[in-house]
C-alpha positions as CSV (number, residue, x, y, z in Angstrom):
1,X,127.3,107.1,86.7
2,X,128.6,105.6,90.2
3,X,126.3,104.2,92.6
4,X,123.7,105.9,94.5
5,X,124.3,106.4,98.5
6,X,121.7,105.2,100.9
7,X,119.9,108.5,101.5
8,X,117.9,109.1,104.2
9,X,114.8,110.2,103.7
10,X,111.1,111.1,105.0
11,X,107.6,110.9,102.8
12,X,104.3,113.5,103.5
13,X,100.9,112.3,101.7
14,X,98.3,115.1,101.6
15,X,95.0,113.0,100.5
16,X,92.0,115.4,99.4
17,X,88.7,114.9,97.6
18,X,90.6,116.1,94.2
19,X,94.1,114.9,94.3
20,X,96.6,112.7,96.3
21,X,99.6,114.1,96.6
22,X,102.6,112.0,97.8
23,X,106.3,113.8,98.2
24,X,109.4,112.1,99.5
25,X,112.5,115.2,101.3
26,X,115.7,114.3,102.4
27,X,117.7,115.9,105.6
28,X,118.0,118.8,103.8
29,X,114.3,119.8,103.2
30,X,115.0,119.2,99.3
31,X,112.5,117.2,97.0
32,X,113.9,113.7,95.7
33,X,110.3,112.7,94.1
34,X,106.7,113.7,93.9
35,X,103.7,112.6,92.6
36,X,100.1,113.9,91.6
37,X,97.4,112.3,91.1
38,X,93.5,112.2,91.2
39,X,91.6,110.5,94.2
40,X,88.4,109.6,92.2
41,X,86.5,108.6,95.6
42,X,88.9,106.3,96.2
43,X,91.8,107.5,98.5
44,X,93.1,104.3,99.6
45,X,93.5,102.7,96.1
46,X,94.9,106.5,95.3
47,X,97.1,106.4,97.9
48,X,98.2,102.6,97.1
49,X,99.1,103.7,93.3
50,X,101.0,106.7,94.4
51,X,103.1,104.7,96.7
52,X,103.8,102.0,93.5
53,X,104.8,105.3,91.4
54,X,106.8,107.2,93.8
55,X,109.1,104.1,94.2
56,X,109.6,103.9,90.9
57,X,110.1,107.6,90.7
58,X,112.9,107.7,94.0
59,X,116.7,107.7,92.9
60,X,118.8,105.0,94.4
61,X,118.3,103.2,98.0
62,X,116.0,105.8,99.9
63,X,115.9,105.0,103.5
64,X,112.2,106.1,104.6
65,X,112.6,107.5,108.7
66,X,109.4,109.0,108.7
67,X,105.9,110.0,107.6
68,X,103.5,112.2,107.9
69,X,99.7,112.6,106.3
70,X,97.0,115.3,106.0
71,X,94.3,116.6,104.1
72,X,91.1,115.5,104.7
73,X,91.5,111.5,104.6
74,X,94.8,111.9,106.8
75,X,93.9,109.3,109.3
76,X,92.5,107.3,106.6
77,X,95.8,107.1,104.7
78,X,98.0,107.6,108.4
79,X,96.5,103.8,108.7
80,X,97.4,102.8,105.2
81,X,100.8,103.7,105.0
82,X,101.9,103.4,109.0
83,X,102.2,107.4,109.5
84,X,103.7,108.5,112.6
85,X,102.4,112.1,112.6
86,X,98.8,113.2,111.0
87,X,98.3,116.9,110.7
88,X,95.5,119.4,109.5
89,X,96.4,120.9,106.2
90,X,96.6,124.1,107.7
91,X,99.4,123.4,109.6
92,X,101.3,121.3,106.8
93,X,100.5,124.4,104.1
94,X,102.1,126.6,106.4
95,X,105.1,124.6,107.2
96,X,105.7,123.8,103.7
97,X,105.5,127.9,102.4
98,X,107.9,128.7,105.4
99,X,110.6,126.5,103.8
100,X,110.2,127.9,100.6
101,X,109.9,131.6,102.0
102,X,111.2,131.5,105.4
103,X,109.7,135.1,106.5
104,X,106.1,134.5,104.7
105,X,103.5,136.0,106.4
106,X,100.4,135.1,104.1
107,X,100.0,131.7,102.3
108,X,97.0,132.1,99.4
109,X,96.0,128.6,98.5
110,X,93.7,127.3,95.7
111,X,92.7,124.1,94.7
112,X,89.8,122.0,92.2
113,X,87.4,122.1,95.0
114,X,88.3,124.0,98.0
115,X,90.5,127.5,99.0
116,X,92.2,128.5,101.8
117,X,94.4,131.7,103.1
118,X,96.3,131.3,106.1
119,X,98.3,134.0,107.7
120,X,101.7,133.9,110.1
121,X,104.2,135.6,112.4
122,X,107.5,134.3,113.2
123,X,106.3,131.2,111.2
124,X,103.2,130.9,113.7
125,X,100.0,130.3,112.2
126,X,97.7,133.2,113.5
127,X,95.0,132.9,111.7
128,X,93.3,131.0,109.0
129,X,90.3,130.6,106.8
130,X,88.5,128.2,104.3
131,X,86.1,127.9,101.8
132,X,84.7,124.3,100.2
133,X,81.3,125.7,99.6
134,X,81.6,128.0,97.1
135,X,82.7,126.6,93.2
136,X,83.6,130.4,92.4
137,X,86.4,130.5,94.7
138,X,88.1,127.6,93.3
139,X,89.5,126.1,90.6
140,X,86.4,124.7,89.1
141,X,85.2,127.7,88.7
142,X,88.1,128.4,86.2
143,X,87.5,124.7,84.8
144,X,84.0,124.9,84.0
145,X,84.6,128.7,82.0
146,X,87.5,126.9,79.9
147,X,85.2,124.0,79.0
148,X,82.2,126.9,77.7
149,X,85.4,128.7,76.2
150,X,87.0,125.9,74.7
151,X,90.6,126.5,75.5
152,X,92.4,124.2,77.6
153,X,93.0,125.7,81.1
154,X,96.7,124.8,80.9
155,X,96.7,127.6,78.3
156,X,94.9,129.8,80.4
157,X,97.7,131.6,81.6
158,X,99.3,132.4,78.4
159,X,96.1,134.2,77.0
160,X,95.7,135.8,80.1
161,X,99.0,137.2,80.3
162,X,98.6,139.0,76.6
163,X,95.8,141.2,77.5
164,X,95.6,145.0,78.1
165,X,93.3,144.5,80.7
166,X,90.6,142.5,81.7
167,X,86.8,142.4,81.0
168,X,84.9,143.2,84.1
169,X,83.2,139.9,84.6
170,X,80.8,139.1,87.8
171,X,82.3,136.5,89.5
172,X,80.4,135.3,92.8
173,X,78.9,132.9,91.2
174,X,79.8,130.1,88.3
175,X,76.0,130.5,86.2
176,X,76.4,134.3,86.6
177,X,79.6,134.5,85.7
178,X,78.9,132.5,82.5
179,X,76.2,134.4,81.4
180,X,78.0,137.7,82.1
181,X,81.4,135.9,80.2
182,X,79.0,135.6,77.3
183,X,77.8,139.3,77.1
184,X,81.2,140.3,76.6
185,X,81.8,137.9,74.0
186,X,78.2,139.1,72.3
187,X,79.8,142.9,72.6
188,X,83.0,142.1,71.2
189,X,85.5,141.4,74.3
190,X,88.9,139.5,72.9
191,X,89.5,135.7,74.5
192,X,92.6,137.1,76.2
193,X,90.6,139.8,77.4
194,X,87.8,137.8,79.3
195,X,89.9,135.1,80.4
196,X,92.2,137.6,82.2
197,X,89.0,138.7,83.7
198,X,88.2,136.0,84.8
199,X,91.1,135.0,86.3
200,X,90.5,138.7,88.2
201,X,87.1,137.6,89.0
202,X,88.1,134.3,90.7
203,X,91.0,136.2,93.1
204,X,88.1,139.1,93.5
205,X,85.9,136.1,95.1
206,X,88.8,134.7,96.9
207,X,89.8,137.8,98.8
208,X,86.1,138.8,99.6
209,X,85.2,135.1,100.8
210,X,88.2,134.8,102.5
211,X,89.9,137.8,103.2
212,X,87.5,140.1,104.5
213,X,89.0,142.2,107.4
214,X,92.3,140.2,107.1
215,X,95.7,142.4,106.4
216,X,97.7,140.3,104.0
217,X,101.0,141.2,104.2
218,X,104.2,139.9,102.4
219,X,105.7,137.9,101.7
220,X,103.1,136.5,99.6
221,X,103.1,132.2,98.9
222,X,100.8,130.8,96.2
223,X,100.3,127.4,96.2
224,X,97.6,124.8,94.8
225,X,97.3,123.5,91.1
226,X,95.7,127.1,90.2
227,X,99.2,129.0,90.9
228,X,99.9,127.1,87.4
229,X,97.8,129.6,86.1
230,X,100.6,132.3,85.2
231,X,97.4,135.1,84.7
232,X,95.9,134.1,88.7
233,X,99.4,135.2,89.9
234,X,99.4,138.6,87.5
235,X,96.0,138.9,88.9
236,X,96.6,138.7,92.4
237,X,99.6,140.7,92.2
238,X,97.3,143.6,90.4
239,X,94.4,143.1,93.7
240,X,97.3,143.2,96.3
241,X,99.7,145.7,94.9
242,X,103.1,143.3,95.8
243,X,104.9,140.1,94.7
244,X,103.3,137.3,94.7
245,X,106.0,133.8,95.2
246,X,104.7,130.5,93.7
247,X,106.7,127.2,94.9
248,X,108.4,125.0,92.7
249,X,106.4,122.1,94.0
250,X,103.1,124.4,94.1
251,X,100.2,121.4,93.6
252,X,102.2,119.6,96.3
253,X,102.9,121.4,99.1
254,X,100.9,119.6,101.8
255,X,102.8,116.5,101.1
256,X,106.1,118.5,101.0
257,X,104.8,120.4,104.7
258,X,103.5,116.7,105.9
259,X,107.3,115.2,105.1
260,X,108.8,118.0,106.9
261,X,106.7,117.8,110.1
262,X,108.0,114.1,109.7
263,X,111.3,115.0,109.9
264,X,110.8,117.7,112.7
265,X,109.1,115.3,115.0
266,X,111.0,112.0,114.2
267,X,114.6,113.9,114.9
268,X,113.4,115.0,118.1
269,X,112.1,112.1,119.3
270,X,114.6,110.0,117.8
271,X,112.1,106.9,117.4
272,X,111.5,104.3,115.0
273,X,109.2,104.8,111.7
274,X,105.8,102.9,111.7
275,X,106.3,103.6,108.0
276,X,104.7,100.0,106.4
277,X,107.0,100.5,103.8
278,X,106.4,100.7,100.1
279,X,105.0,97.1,100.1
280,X,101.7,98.7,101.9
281,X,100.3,99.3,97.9
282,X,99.5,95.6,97.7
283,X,97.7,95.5,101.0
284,X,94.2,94.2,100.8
285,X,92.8,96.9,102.5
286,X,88.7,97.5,103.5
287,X,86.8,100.1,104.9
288,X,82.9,100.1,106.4
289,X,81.2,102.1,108.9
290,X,79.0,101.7,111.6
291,X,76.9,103.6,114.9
292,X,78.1,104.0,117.7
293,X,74.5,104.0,119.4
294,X,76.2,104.7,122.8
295,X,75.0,108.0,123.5
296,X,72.5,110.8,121.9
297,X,75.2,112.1,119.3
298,X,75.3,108.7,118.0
299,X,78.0,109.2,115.6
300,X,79.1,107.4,112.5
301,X,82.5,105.4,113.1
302,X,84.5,105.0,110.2
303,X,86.5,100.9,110.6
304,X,89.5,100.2,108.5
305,X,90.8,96.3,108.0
306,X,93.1,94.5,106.5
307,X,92.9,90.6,106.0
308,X,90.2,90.7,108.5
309,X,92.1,92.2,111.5
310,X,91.2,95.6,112.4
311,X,93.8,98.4,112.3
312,X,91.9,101.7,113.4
313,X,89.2,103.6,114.0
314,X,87.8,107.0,114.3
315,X,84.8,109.4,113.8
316,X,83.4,109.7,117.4
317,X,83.4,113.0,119.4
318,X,84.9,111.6,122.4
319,X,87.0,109.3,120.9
320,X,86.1,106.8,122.6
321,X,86.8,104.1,119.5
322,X,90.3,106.1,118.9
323,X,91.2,104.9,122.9
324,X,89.9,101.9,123.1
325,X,91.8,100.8,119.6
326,X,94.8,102.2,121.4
327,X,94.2,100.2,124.4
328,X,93.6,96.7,122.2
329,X,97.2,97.5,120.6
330,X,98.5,97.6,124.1
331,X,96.6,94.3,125.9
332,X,98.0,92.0,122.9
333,X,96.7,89.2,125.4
334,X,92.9,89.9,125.1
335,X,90.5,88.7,122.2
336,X,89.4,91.7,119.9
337,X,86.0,92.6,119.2
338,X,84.9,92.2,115.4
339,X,82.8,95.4,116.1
């Protein structure tokens, strides 16, 4: 093999109470490396460890020119890794299912702990909605039947896909669905039978959460580590009547729409990366929080440090703590607070 080019390239993190999710795209939009991993409650070492395993993962001399974060600890992880765009997931979901399927019009997406469906015209995001309350519209709900089944949920999908049809199973909520899951055991229901149903039961809860008065039209994206689930996708395709697309990168997709919002925004500003570079995973990094006190609301600032200097923070409503960071960046001459 000859040697690799220098390829220019630009990394998306998606950080969310379940997984980190780190992807690095070249010019072209294509996927050089990826990884997937669990947060644990701890998104900055999570984010640290994927940054260590996606360099070992990248081919060649990778040039990063941009990044972008999102998911819930975006601004968290924007500090750790010198982002230069942070976006909602909604946004970088969307994104991401309009490179895949350029004309999409309704993105269904389900993780571990939380769901989402977000719906578009002429790649514009027109309207959206999410669920992080419920455990039946999610993939737990899924996890904790496989665990009372037995059967790994990786093989979920293959017993789903060999039934006739599925059981009828109750599924708006995880302890009724398990007690009705066992009645159709008691009565003689076959494994591929009731876990196809539940797989119906779970996008059954999904569309009634989520997509109550919504008209979901194609084409259809699934994404999230439950479009693994090969009997979810027959399922929804059975409740919609229509083709259903799953990603190749499906479980990371708001990292892939995070580097791609990179890439948009760096090329038209033509600017260069804050990007900290890989060596950011053996930064000392440290986190605390504290009360603002200034007014009524008194909100809960989140502070992030590293070797005792402070890098950002955030958490008030009026942002005050956001400016005056911003403004401390600016006056290098003035002494900083340790507040």
């Amino acid at each position: 093999m000859g040697d690799h080019i220098k390829e220019d390239a630009f990394l998306g993190i998606d950080v969310g109470s379940v997984s980190t999710n780190l992807a690095v795209i070249n010019v072209k939009g294509e996927v050089l490396a990826y990884i997937y991993r669990r947060t644990q409650g701890q998104p900055i070492k999570a984010v640290q460890q994927g940054l260590k395993e996606l360099e070992s993962e990248l081919p060649g001399d990778i040039s990063i020119l941009g990044v972008g974060t999102t998911g819930s600890a975006r601004y968290l992880s924007g500090v750790v890794v010198g982002a230069d765009i942070v976006k909602n997931e909604i946004t970088a979901h969307a994104v991401a299912a309009g490179h895949v399927a350029p004309e999409v019009r309704t993105v269904l997406e389900i993780g571990g702990q939380d769901s989402k469906i977000i719906l578009l015209k002429d790649g514009i995001v027109v309207d959206f909605a999410m669920n992080s309350v419920c455990a039946a519209g999610t993939g737990s709900f899924l996890d904790h039947q496989s665990a009372r089944l037995g059967i790994p949920i990786e093989e979920f999908g293959d017993y789903a896909l060999k039934a006739d049809e599925g059981a009828q199973i109750a599924g708006r909520c995880s302890v009724f669905a398990e007690s009705d899951m066992i009645h159709k055991q008691q009565v003689g229901y076959g494994l591929e039978e009731i876990i196809y149903g539940l797989c119906q039961a779970l996008v059954r809860n999904y569309l009634n959460n989520l997509a109550k008065g919504k008209d979901l039209l194609g084409p259809l994206v699934f994404q999230g580590g439950v479009a693994a689930n090969s009997g979810m996708k027959r399922a929804f395709e059975a409740a919609l009547n229509t083709e259903v697309i799953i990603p190749k990168y499906y479980n990371v997709m708001g990292a892939i729409g995070a580097a791609l919002l990179a890439h948009e925004s760096m090329m038209f500003e033509e600017r260069k990366t804050n990007f900290k570079g890989f060596a950011a995973a053996d930064f000392n990094y440290k986190t605390s929080s504290f009360s603002c006190g200034c007014c009524e609301n008194n909100c809960e600032i989140i502070k992030i440090k590293v070797d005792d200097k402070v890098l950002a923070r955030w958490g008030g409503r009026c942002g005050k703590w956001e400016l005056d960071q911003a403004n401390r960046r600016r006056d290098t001459s003035g002494v900083s607070s340790s507040v």
